[in-house]
N, C-alpha and C positions, 0 to 999 in steps of 0.2 A: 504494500500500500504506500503511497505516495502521499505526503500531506504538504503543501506550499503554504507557509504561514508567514511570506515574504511579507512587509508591509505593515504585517500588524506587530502590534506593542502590547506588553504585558497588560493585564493577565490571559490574552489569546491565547499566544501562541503555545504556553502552558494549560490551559483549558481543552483547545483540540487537540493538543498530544493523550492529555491523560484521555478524553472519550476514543480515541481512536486506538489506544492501551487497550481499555477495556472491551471494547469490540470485536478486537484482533483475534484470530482463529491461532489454536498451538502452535504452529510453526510458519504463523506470517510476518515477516520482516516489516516493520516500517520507516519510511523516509522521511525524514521532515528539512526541511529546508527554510531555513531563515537568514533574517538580516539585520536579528536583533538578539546584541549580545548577550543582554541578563538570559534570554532565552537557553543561554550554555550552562548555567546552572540549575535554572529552574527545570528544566523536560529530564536532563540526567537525575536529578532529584529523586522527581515523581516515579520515573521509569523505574530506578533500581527499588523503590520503595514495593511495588504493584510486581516484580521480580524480572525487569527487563535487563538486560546486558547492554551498553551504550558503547558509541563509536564513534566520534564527533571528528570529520575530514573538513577543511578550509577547502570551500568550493572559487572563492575569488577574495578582494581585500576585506567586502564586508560579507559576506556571504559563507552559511556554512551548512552542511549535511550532517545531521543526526539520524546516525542507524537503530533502530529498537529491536532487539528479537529477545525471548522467553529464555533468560538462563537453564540451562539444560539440571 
């Protein structure tokens, strides 16, 4: 699943990560893509909390890729 939360500002981009956490089928990955920093704290946060694995790539200078998937 792909979630683009480019644009928005807290508490979005933390709000549709965590529904789309909860949603996620066992072994669906999801992408989140933003261009707001607090967001690097806040999604890893919630994600490890709900038992996700995080992976956070610099997609360009302000732009970045958060991977989710279900610690095993």
């Amino acid at each position: 699943m792909k979630l683009d939360v480019r644009g928005e500002f807290c508490p979005l981009p933390v709000l549709k990560a965590v529904e789309a956490m909860k949603r996620a089928l066992p072994d669906e990955v999801i992408e989140v893509y933003t261009d707001h920093a607090p967001a690097l704290e806040t999604i890893p946060t919630q994600a490890r909390r709900l038992g996700f694995t995080v992976k956070i790539d610099k997609m360009g200078p302000a732009e970045w890729r958060i991977t989710l998937s279900r610690s095993s």
